[in-house]
C-alpha positions in Angstrom: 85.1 98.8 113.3 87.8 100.6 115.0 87.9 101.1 118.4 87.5 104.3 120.4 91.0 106.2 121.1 91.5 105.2 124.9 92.0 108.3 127.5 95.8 107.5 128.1 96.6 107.9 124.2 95.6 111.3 125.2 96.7 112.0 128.2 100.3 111.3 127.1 99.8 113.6 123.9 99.0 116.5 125.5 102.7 117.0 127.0 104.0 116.5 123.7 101.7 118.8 121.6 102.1 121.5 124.3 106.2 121.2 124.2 105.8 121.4 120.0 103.0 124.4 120.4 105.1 126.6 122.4 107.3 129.0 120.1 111.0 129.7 120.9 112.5 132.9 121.5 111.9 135.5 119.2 114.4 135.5 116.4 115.8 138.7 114.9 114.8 138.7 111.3 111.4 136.7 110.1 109.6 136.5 106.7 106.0 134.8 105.9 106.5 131.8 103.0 103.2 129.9 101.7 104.0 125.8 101.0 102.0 123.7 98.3 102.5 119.9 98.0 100.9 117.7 95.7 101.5 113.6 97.1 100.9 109.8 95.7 101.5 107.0 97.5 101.3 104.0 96.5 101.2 100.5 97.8 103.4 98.5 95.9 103.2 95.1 97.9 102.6 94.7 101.5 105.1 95.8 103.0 106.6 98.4 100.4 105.2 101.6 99.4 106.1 104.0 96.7 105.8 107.6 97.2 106.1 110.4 95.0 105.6 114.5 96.1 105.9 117.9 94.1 106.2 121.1 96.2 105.7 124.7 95.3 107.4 127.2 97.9 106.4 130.6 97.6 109.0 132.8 98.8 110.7 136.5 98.8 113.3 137.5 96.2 115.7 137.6 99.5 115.1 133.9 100.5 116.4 132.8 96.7 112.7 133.4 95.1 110.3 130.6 94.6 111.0 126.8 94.7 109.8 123.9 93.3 110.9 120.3 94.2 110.2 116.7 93.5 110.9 113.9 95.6 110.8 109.8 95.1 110.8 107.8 98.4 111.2 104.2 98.7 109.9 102.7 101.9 110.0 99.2 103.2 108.6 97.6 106.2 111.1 95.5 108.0 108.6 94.8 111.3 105.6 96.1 112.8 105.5 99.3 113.3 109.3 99.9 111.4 110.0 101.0 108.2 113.3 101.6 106.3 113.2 103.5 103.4 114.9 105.7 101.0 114.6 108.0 97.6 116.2 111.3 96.0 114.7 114.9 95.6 115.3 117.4 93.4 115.0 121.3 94.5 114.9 124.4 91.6 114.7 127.9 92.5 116.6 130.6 90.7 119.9 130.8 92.0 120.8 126.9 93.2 119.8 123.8 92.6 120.2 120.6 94.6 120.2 117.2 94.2 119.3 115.1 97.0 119.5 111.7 98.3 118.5 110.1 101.5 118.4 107.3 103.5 115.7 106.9 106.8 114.1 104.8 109.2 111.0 105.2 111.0 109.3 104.0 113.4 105.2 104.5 114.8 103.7 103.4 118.3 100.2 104.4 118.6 99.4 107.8 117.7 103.4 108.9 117.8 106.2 108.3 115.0 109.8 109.5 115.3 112.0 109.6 111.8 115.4 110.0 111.9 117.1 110.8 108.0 120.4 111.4 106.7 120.7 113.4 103.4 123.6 113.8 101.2 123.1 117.3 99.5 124.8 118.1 95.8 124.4 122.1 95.1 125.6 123.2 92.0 127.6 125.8 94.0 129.4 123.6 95.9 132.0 120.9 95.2 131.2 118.4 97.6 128.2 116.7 99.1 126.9 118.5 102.1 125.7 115.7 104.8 122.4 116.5 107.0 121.0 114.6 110.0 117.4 115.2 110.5 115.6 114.0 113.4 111.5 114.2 113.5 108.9 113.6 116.2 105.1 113.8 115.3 102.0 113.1 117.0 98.6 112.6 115.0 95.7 112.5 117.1 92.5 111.6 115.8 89.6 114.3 117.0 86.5 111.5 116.7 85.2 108.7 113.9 87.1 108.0 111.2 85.9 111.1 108.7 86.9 113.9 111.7 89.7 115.5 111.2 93.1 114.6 112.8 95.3 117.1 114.7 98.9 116.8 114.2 101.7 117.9 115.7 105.3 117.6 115.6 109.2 119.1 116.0 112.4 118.6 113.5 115.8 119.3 114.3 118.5 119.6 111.6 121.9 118.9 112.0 125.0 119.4 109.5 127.6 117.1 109.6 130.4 118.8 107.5 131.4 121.7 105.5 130.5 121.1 101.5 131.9 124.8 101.0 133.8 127.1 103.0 131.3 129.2 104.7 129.3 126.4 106.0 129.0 125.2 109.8 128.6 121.9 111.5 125.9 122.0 114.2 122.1 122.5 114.6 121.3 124.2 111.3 117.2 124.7 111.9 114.2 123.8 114.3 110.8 123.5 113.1 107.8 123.1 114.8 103.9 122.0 113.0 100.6 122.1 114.2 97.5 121.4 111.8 95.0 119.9 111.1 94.3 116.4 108.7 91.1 115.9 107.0 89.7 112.8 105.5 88.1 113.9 101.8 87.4 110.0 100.6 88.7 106.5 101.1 91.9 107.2 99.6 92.4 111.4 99.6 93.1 113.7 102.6 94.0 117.2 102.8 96.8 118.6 105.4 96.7 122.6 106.4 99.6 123.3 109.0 100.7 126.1 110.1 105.1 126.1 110.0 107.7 127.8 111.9 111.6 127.2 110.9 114.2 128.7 112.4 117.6 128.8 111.2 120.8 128.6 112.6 123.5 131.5 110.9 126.2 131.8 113.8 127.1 134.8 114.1 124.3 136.4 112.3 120.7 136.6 113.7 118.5 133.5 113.2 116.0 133.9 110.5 112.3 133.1 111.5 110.0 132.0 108.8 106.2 131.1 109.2 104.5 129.1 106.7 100.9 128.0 105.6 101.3 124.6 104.2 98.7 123.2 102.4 99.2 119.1 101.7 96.9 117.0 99.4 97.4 113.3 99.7 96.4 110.7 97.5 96.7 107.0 98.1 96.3 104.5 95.9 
């Protein structure tokens, strides 16, 4: 049977879900996407686990139109409560696509994991590969028994590392922040509703804003 959720787990959440909650600034231009994402994992042995996603991204004709993507991920438990892992994605909408492969290790204490991820990015409209640091904190906080929902939160910051093409910049590149809710619908199936907002980094320019309903089923198996 497992045992209650002690007070301190949630005393010390509360900082960190109201730091991710709180919006930023205002940015100058926003747009409203919707998110689909279809997920298997599966548990290859032990300590490795197999996981395999497929996205659908609804988005304006300004924002490159809709995308789909399908992602392989590799992920291996080196101690408790670390993981290394792995994999490549693939992203199609109508004027790009990208290849993707990345490398990431991750590591969970209690009700709080932190990711950090590296991602070599091939566009067919570039030359190069475009390098990307990612760096993710989450907290998933369970809201009673096992079947009650849990709340998540957490915060991403993306970083590029070099210029693929000539009008790219090195720097923060985005900033998103999620809040939702997990729900149990078996032993091996949960749905994920969050609620997005990504803001981009374009210099110069404005930052674009966009807010996205995400909607995550999760098989494991």
């Amino acid at each position: 049977m497992p045992r209650p959720l002690r007070p301190r787990h949630i005393s010390g959440a509360l900082p960190l879900l109201a730091a991710i909650a709180a919006p930023p600034a205002t940015a100058a231009t926003e747009e409203t996407q919707a998110w689909i994402t279809e997920s298997l994992t599966i548990a290859a042995t032990p300590a490795d686990s197999i996981s395999l996603d497929l996205s659908q991204r609804f988005r304006r004709d300004s924002s490159n139109g809709e995308q789909q993507t399908a992602r392989i991920l590799l992920d291996h438990r080196i101690a408790n409560g670390l993981q290394i892992g792995g994999g490549f994605a693939f992203f199609h909408s109508g004027p790009e696509q990208e290849l993707r492969l990345f490398q990431q290790a991750t590591v969970t204490r209690g009700i709080f994991l932190a990711r950090t991820r590296i991602e070599q990015r091939f566009f067919d409209t570039a030359d190069g590969a475009s390098w990307r640091l990612r760096q993710r904190v989450q907290a998933s906080l369970p809201l009673g028994s096992p079947k009650a929902p849990v709340l998540i939160a957490a915060a991403e910051l993306f970083f590029h590392l070099n210029r693929a093409r000539p009008g790219d910049k090195t720097g923060v590149a985005a900033m998103r922040q999620q809040i939702g809710l997990r729900q149990p619908l078996g032993r091996s199936l949960d749905a994920q509703l969050l609620y997005m907002r990504q803001q981009s980094v374009r210099g110069g320019a404005p930052d674009a804003v966009v807010h996205v309903p995400w909607l995550t089923l999760n098989w494991k198996i």
